[in-house]
C-alpha positions as a Markdown table, in Angstrom:
| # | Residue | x | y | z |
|---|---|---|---|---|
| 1 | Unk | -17.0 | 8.6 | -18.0 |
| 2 | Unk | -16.8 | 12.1 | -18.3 |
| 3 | Unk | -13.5 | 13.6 | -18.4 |
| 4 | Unk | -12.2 | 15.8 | -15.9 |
| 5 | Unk | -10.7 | 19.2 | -16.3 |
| 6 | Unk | -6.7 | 18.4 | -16.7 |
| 7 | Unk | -8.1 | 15.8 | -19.2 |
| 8 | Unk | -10.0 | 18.1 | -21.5 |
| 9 | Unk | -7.0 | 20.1 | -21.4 |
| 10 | Unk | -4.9 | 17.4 | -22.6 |
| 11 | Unk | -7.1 | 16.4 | -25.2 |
| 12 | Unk | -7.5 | 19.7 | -26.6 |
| 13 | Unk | -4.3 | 21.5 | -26.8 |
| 14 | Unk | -1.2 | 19.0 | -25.1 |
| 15 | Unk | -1.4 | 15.6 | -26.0 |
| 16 | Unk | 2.4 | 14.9 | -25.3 |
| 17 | Unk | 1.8 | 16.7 | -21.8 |
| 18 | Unk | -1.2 | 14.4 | -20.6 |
| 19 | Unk | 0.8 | 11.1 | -21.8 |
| 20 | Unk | 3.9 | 12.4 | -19.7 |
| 21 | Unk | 2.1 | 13.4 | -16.8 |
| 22 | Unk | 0.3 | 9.7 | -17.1 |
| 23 | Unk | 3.6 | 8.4 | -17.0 |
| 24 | Unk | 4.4 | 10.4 | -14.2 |
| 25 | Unk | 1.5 | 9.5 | -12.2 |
| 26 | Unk | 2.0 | 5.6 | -13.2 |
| 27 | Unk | 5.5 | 5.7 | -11.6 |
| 28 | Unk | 4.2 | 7.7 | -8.8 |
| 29 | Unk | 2.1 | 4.4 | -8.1 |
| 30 | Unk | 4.8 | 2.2 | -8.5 |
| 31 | Unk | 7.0 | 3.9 | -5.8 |
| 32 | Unk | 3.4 | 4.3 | -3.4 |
| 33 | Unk | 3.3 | 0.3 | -3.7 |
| 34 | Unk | 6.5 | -0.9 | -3.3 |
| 35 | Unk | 6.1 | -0.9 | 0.2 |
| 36 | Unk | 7.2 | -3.3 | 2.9 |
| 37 | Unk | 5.0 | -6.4 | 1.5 |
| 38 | Unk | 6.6 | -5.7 | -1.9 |
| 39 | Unk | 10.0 | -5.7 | -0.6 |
| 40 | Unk | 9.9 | -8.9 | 1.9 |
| 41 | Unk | 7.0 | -10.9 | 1.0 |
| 42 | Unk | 8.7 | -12.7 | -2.1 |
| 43 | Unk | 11.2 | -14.1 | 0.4 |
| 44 | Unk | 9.4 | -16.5 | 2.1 |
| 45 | Unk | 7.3 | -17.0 | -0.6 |
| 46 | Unk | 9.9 | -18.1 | -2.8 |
| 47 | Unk | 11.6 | -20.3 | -0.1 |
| 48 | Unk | 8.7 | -22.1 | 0.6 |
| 49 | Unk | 6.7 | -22.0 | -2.7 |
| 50 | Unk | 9.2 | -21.7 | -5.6 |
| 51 | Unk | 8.2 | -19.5 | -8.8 |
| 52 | Unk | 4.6 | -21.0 | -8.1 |
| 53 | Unk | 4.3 | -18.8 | -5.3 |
| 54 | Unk | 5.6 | -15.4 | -6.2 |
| 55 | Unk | 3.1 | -15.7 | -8.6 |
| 56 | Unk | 0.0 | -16.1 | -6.9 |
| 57 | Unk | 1.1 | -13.5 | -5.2 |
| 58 | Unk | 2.1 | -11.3 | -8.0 |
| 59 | Unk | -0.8 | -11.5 | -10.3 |
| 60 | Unk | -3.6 | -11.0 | -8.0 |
| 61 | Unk | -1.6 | -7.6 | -6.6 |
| 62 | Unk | -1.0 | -6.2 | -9.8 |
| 63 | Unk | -4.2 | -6.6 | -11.5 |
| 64 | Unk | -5.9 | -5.6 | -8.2 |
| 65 | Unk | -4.2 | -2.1 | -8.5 |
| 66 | Unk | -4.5 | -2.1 | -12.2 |
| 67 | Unk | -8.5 | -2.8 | -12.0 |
| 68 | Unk | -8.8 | -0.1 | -9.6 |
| 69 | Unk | -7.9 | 2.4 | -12.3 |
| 70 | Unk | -10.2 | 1.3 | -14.3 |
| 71 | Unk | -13.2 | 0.7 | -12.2 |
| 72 | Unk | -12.7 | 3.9 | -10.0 |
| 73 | Unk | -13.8 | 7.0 | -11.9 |
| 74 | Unk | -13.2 | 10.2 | -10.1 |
| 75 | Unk | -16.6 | 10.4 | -8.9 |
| 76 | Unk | -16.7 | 7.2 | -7.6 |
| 77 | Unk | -13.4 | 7.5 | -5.8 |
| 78 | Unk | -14.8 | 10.9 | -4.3 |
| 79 | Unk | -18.2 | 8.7 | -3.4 |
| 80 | Unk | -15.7 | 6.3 | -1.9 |
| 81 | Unk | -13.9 | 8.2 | 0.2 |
| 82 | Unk | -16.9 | 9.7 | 1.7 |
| 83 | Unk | -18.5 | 6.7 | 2.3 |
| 84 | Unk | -15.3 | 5.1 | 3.8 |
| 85 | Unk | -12.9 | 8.4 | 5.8 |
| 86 | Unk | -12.3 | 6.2 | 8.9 |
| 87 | Unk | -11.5 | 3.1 | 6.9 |
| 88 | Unk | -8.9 | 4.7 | 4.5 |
| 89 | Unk | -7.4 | 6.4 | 7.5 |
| 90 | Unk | -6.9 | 3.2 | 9.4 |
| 91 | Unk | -5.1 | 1.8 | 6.2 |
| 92 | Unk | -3.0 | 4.5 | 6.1 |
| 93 | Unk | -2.1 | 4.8 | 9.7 |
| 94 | Unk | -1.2 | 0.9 | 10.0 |
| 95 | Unk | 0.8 | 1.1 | 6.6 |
| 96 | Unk | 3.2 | 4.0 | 7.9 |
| 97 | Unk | 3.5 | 1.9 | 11.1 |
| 98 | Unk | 4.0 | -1.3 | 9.2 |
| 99 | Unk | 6.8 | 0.7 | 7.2 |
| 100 | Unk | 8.4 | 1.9 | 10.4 |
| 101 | Unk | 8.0 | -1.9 | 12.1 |
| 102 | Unk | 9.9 | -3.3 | 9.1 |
| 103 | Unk | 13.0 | -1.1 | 9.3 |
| 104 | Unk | 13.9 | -2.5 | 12.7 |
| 105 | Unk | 13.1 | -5.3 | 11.1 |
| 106 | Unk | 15.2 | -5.1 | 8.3 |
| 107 | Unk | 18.1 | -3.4 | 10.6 |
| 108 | Unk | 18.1 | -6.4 | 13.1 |
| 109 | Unk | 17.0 | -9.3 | 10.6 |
| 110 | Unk | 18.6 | -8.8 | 7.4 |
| 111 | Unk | 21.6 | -6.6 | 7.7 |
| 112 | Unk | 23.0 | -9.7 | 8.9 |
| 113 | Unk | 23.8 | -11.7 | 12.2 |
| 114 | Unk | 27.3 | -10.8 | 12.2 |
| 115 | Unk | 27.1 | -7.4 | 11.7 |
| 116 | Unk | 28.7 | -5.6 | 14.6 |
| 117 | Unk | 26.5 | -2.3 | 13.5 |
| 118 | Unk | 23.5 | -3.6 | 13.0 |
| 119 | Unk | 21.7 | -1.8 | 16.4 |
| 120 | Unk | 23.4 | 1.6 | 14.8 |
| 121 | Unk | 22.6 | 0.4 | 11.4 |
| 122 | Unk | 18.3 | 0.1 | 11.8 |
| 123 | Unk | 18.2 | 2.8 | 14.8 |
| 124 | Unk | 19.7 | 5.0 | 11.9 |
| 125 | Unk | 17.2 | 3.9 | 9.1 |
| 126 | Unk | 14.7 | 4.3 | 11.9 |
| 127 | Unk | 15.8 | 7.9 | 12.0 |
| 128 | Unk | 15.9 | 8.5 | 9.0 |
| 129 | Unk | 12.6 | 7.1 | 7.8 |
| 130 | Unk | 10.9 | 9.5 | 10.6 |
| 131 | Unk | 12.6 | 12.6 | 9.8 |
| 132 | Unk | 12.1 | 12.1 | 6.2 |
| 133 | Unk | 8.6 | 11.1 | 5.8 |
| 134 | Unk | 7.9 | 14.8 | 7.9 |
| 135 | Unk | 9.7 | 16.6 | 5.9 |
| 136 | Unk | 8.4 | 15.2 | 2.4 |
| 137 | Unk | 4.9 | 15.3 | 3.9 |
| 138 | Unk | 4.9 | 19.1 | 4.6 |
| 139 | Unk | 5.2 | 20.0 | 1.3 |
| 140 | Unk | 2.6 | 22.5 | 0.9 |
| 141 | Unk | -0.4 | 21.9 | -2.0 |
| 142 | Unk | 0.7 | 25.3 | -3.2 |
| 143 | Unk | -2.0 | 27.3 | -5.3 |
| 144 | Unk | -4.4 | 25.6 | -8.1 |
| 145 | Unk | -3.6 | 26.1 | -11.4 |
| 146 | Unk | -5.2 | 27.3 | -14.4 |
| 147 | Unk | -6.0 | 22.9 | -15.0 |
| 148 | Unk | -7.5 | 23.0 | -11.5 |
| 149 | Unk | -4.6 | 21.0 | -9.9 |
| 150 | Unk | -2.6 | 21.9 | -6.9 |
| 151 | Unk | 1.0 | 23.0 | -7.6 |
| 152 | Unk | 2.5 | 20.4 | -4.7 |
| 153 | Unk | 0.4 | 17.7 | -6.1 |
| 154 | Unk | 2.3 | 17.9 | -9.4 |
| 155 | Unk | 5.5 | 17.7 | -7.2 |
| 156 | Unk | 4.8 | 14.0 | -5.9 |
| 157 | Unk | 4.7 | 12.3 | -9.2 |
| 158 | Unk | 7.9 | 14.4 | -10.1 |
| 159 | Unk | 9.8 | 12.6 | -6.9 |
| 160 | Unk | 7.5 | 9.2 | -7.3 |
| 161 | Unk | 9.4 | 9.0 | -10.6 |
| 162 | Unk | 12.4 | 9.5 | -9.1 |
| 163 | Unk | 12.1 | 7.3 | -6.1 |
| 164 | Unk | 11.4 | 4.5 | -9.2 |
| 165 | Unk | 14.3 | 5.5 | -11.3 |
| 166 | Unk | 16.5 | 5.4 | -8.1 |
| 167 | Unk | 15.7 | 2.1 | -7.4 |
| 168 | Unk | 15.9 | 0.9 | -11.5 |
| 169 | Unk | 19.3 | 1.8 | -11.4 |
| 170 | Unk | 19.9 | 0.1 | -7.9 |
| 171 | Unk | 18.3 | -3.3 | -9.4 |
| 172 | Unk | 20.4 | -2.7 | -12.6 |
| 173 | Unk | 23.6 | -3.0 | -10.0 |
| 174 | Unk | 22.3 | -5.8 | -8.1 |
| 175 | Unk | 22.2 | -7.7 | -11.2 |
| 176 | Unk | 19.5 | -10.9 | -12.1 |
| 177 | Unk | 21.5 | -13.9 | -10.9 |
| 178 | Unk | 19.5 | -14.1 | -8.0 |
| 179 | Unk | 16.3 | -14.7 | -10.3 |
| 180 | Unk | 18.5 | -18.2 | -11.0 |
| 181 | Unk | 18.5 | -19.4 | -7.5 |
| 182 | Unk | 14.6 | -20.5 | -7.5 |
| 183 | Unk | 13.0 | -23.7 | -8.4 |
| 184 | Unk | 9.5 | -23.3 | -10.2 |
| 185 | Unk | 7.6 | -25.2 | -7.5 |
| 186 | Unk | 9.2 | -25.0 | -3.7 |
| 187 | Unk | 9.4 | -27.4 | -1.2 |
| 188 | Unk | 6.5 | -27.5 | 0.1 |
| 189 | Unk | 4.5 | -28.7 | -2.9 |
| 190 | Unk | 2.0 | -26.8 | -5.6 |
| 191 | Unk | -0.9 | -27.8 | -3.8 |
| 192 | Unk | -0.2 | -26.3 | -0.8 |
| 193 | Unk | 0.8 | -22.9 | -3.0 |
| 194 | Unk | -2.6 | -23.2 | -4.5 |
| 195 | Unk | -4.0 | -22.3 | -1.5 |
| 196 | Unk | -2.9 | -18.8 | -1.1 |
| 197 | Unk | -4.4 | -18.0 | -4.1 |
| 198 | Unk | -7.7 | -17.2 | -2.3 |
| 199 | Unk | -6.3 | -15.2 | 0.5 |
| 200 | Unk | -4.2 | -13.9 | -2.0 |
| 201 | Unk | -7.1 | -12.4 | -4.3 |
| 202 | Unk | -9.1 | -11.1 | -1.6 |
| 203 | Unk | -6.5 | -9.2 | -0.3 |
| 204 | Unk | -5.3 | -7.4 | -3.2 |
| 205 | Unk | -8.6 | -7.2 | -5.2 |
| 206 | Unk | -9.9 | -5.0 | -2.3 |
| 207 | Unk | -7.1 | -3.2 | -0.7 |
| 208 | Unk | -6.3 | -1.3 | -3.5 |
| 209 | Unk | -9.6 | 0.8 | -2.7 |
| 210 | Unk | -8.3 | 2.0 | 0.5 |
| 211 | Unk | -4.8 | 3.5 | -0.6 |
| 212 | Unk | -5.1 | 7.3 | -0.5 |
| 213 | Unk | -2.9 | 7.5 | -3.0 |
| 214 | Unk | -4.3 | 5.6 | -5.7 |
| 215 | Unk | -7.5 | 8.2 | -5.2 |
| 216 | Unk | -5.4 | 10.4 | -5.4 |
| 217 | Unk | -4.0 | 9.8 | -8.7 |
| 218 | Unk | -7.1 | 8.1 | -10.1 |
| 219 | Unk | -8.3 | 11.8 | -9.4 |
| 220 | Unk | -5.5 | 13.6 | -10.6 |
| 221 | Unk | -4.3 | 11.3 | -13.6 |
| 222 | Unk | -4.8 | 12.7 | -16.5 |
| 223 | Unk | -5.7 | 8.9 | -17.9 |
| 224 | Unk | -6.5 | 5.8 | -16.3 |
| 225 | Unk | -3.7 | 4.1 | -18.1 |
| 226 | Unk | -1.5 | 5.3 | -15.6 |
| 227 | Unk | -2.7 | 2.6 | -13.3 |
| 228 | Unk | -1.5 | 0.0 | -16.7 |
| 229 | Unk | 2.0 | 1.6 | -16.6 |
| 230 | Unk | 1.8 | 0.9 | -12.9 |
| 231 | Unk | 1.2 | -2.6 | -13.9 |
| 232 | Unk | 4.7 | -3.1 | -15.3 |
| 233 | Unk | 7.1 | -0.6 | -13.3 |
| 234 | Unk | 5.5 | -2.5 | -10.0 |
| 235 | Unk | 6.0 | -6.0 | -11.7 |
| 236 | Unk | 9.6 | -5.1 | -12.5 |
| 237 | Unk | 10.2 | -4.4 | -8.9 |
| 238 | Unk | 9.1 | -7.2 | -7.6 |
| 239 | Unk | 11.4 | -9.2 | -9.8 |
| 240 | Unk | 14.0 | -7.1 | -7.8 |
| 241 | Unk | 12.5 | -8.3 | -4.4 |
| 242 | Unk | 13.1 | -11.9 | -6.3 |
| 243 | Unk | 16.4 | -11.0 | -7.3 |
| 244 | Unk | 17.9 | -10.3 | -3.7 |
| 245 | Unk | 15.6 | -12.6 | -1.8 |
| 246 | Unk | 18.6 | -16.0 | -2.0 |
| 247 | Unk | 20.9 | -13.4 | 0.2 |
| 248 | Unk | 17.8 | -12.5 | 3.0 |
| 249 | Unk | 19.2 | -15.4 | 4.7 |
| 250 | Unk | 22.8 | -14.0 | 5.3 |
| 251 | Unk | 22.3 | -10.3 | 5.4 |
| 252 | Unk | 21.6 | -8.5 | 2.2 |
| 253 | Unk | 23.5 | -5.4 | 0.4 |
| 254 | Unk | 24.1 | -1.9 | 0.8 |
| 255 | Unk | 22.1 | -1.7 | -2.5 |
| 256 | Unk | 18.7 | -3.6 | -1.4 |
| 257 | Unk | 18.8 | -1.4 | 2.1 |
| 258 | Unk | 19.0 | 1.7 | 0.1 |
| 259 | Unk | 16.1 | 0.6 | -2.0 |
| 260 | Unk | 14.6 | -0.2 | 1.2 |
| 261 | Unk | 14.8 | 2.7 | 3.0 |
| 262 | Unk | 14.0 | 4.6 | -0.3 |
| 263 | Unk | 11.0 | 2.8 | -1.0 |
| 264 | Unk | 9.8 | 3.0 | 2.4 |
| 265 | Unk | 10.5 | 6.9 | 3.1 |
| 266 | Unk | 8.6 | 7.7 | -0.1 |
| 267 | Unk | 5.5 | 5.5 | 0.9 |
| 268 | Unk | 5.6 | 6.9 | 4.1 |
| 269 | Unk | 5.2 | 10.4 | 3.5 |
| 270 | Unk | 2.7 | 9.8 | 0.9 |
| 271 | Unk | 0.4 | 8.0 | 3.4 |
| 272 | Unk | 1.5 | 10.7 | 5.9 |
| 273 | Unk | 0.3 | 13.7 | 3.7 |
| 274 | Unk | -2.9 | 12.4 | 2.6 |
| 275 | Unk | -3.9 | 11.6 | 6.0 |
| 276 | Unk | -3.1 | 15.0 | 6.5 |
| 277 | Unk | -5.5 | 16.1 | 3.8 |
| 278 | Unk | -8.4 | 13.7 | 4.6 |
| 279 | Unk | -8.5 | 15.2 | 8.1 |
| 280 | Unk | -8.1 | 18.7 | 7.1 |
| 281 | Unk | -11.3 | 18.2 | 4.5 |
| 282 | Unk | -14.1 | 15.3 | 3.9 |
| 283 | Unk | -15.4 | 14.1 | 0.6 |
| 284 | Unk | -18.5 | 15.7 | -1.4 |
| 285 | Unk | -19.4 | 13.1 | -3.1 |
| 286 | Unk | -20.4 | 12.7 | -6.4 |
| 287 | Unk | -21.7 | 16.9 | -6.2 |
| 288 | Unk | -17.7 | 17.2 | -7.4 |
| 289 | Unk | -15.8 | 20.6 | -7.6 |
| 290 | Unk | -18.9 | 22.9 | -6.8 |
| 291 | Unk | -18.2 | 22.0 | -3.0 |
| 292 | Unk | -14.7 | 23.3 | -3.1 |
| 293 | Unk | -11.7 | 22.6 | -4.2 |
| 294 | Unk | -10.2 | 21.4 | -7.4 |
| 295 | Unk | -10.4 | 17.6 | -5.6 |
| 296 | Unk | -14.0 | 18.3 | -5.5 |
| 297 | Unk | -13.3 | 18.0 | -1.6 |
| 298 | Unk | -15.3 | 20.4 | 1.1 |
| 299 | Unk | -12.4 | 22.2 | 3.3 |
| 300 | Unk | -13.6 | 21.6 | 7.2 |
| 301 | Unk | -11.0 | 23.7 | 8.5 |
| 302 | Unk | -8.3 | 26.3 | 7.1 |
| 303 | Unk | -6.1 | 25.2 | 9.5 |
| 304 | Unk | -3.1 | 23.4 | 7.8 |
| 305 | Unk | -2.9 | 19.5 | 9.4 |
| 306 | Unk | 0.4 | 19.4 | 9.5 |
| 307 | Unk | 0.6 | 22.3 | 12.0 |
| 308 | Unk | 1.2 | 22.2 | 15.5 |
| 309 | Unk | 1.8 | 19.0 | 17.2 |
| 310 | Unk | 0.9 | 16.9 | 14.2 |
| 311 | Unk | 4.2 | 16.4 | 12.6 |
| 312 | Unk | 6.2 | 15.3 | 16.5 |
| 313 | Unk | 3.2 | 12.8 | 16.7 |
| 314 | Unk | 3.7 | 11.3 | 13.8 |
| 315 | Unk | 6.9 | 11.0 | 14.0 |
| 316 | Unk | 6.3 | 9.8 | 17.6 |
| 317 | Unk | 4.4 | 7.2 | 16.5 |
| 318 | Unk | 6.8 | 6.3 | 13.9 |
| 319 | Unk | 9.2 | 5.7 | 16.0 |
| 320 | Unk | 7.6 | 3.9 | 18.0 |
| 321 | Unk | 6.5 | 1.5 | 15.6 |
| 322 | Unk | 10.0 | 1.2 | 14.9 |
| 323 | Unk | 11.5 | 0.2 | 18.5 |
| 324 | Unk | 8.8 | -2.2 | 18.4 |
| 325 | Unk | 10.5 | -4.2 | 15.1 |
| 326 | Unk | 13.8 | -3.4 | 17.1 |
| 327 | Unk | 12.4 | -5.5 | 20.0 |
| 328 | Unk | 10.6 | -8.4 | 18.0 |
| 329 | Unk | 11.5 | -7.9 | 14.0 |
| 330 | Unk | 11.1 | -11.5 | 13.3 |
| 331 | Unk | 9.7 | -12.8 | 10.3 |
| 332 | Unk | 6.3 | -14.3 | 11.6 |
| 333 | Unk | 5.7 | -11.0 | 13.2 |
| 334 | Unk | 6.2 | -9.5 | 10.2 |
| 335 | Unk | 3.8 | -11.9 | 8.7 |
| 336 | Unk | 1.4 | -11.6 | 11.6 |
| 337 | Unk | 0.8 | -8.3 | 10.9 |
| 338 | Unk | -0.3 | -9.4 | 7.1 |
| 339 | Unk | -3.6 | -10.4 | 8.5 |
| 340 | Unk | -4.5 | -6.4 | 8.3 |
| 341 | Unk | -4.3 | -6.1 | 5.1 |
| 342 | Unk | -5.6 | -10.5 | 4.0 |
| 343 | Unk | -7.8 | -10.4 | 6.9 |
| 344 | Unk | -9.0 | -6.9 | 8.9 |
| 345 | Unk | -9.0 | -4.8 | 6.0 |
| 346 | Unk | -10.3 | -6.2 | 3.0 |
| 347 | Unk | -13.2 | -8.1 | 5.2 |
| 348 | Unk | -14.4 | -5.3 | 6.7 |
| 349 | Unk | -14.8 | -3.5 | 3.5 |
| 350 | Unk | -16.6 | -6.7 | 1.8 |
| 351 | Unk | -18.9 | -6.6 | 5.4 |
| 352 | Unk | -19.8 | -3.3 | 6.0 |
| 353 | Unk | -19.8 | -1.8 | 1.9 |
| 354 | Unk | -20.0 | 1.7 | 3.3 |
| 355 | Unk | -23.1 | 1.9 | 5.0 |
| 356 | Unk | -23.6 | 3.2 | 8.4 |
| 357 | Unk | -27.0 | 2.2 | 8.9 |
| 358 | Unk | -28.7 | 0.5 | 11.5 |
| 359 | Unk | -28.3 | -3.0 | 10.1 |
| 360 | Unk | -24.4 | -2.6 | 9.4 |
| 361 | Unk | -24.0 | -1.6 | 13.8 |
| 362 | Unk | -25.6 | -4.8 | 14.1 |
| 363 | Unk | -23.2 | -6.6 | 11.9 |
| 364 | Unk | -20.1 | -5.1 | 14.1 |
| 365 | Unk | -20.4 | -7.9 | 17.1 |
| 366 | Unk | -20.5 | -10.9 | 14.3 |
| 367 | Unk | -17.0 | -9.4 | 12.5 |
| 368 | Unk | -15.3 | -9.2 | 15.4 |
| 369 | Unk | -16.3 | -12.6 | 16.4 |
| 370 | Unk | -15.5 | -13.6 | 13.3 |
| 371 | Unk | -11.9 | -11.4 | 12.4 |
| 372 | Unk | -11.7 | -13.8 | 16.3 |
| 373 | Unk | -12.2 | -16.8 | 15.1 |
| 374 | Unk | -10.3 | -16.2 | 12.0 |
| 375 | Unk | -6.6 | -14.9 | 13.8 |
| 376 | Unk | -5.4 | -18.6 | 14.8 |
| 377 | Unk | -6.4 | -20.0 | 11.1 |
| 378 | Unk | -4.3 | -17.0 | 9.8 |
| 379 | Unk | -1.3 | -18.3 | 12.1 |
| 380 | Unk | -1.7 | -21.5 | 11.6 |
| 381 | Unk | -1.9 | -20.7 | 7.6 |
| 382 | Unk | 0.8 | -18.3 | 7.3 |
| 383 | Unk | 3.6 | -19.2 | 10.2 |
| 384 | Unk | 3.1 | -23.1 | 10.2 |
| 385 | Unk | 2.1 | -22.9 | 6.8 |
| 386 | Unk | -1.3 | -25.3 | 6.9 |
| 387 | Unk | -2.4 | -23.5 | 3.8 |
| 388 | Unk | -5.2 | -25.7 | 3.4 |
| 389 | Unk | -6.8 | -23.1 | 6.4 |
| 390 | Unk | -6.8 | -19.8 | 4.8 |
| 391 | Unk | -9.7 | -19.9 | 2.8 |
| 392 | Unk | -12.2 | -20.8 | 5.5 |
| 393 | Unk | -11.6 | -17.3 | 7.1 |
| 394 | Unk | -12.7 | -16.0 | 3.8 |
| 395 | Unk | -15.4 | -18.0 | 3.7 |
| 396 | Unk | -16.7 | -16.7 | 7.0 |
| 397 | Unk | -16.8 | -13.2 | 6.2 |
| 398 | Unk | -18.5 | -14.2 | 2.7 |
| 399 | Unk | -21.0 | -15.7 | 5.0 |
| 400 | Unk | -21.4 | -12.6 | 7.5 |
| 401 | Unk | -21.7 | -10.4 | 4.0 |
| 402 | Unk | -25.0 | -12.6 | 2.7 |
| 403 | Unk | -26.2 | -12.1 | 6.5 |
| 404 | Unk | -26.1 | -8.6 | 5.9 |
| 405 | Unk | -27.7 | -8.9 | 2.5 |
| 406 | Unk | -30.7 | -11.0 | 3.7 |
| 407 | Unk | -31.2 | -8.5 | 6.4 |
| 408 | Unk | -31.3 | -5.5 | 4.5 |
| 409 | Unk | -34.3 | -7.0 | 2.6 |
C-alpha cells in the first residue's frame, strides 16, 4: 500500500509526530465507538451470560474495528464510500438517533426508580446531547495544510483524546469492584451464550465499514496501527461498562452518566459532521486527490452543509429521537433497535456488495422479505432469549447473497 501524503511526511522528517498523531487518531476511535451499545450492552449480557458473554461480544467488536484498519487502505475506503453514500448515511443517521433514544433511556431507566428528578434529569441530558453535538459538528475544516490535511480535522482527534482521557479518569473513580460481581458463565447456561457468537460476528465484522469515522481516520491516520491502539483504549472501556453494570439495576452514578453523556455527545457530533461532509461532496474513487480535495473527495457544492436549516433539523430530529426513549426507554426496546446494526445493516451490505445493477434491484423484494421474516427470530432471540434462533436469520441472508452470486453468472 502506498503511503499517503501525511505518511511520507512522517517517514521522512517527524517520526515522533506521525506516532503521536497515530495515537491521537487511535483514541479518536475509541471515543467514536464507545457509543450507546458499548455503554449498555454488557449489562444484560453479563446478567444473563456471565463473563462468557461479554466476551463474545467483546472479541468479535474489537477485532472487527481493528481488521478494518488493516484491510481498508485509503483507496479502498474512498472506493467504499462511493460505492456505498446512502448506506453509510443511513448508519450514521440511525446511530445519532440511537444515541439520542438512549439518553431518555438512560434518564428514565437507569438514573433510578426513586429518583424524584429523573424527568428533569434525561430531559436535561436530552438537551444537552442536542445542543452539543451542533455545536461540536460546526467546527469548520479550516484550510489544508502544507501535509494535505484540513486544519478542523486535526481538531477531532485532539478532543477524541480528550473525550477518552475524561472518561479514564471517571473509570479510575468508579473503581473495579464491580468487575467482582460476575460469574464466568450466567444463568442461563454456555450453550445458550454460544449462540450469539454468530450474530455476534456478523454484526461487528461488517459494521465497522459503514462508520464515517473510521474512513475517516483510516484516511487521515498517519498509520494503520491506530486502529491496534483502538483495540486496547476500546477494550479498557468496556471493562468500565462491566464495572458499573451490577448498579444498572438500582440507578447508576453521577460518574457513569457523565461518561454517558460524554461518550454520547462526542459520537454524536462526529456522525453529525461527517454526514455533513458526505452530502456536501461524493467519493472519487480510487482516481484519489486529483478530483479535489486533500480526502481525494469531488466538492458537489460550495455551499457549507451545516448552513441554513441543517443544524435545527438535526437537532429536531435529535430530539425527537429522544422524547421517543422518554416515552418507551425500556430495555428490549433498546435491544430491538440492535437488529439495525445485527440484522439491517450488516445484511444488506453482505446482499447488495455495492452494486447498483440490474440484478442487485431484483434482489431488493427477497431482503425485505427476508430482513421480514427475520424481525420475530431477532425478538424471540434477543428479548426471550431463544438464542438457539439467531443464526438462522444469518443464514438466510447467506442464502439470498449466493442467489445473487449465481445470478450474476
Amino acid at each position: 500500500m502506498p503511503p499517503g501524503p501525511a505518511c511520507s511526511s512522517v517517514r521522512r522528517g517527524a517520526p515522533l509526530a506521525g506516532w503521536a498523531s497515530t495515537g491521537l487518531w487511535g483514541l479518536f476511535l475509541a471515543s467514536s465507538w464507545t457509543w450507546c451499545i458499548g455503554m449498555y450492552l454488557p449489562v444484560p449480557l453479563l446478567r444473563e451470560f456471565g463473563w462468557l458473554g461479554f466476551l463474545l461480544f467483546a472479541i468479535p467488536n474489537v477485532a472487527g474495528c481493528v481488521a478494518f484498519g488493516y484491510l481498508a487502505s485509503p483507496q479502498r475506503s474512498r472506493r467504499f464510500l462511493l460505492a456505498h453514500p446512502r448506506l453509510v448515511s443511513a448508519f450514521s443517521a440511525v446511530t445519532v438517533a440511537y444515541h439520542a433514544f438512549f439518553v431518555g433511556f438512560v434518564g428514565g431507566a437507569l438514573l433510578g426508580p426513586e429518583d424524584a428528578a429523573a424527568p428533569g434529569t434525561r430531559l436535561m441530558l436530552l438537551v444537552l446531547l442536542g445542543l452539543t453535538a451542533w455545536a461540536l459538528s460546526a467546527i469548520r475544516s479550516g484550510k489544508s495544510g502544507s501535509d494535505g490535511t484540513h486544519a478542523g480535522s486535526r481538531t477531532w482527534p485532539l478532543l477524541g483524546a480528550a473525550a477518552f482521557a475524561a472518561s479514564l479518569a471517571l473509570f479510575a473513580l468508579l473503581g473495579t469492584r464491580g468487575l467482582s460481581e460476575w460469574s464466568l458463565v450466567g444463568p442461563k447456561g454456555a450453550v445458550a451464550a454460544a449462540w450469539l457468537l454468530p450474530t455476534m460476528c456478523f454484526g461487528f465484522l461488517l459494521c465497522p465499514w459503514l462508520d464515517l469515522s473510521f474512513h475517516r481516520a483510516r484516511r487521515e491516520a498517519p498509520s494503520p496501527h491506530a486502529f491496534l491502539l483502538f483495540g486496547a483504549a476500546f477494550a479498557t472501556m468496556l471493562l468500565f461498562s462491566a464495572a458499573y453494570a451490577p448498579q444498572a439495576a438500582t440507578g447508576l452514578p453521577g460518574i457513569v452518566v457523565l461518561h454517558m453523556a460524554l461518550q454520547g455527545i462526542f459520537t454524536s457530533a462526529v456522525h453529525l459532521r461527517e454526514l455533513g461532509r458526505l452530502g456536501e461532496s461524493i467519493p472519487s474513487g480510487a482516481s484519489g486527490a486529483r478530483d479535489g480535495g486533500p480526502d481525494g473527495l469531488r466538492g458537489a457544492s460550495s455551499r457549507e452543509p451545516w448552513n441554513g436549516a441543517g443544524p435545527r433539523l438535526a437537532v429536531a430530529a435529535i430530539l425527537a429521537a429522544g422524547l421517543l426513549g422518554v416515552i418507551a426507554g425500556t430495555e428490549s426496546n433498546y435491544l430491538r433497535i440492535l437488529a439495525f446494526y445485527g440484522l439491517l445493516f450488516p445484511g444488506a451490505l453482505l446482499v447488495f456488495g455495492g452494486r447498483s445493477d440490474s440484478r442487485s434491484t431484483r434482489m431488493v423484494l427477497p431482503f425485505i422479505v427476508i430482513i421480514a421474516a427475520s424481525l420475530p427470530l431477532m425478538e424471540l432471540g434477543f428479548i426471550d432469549l431463544r438464542t438457539a434462533l439467531l443464526p438462522w436469520p444469518i443464514a438466510l441472508l447467506l442464502a439470498a447473497r449466493l442467489l445473487r452470486r449465481r445470478r450474476r453468472r
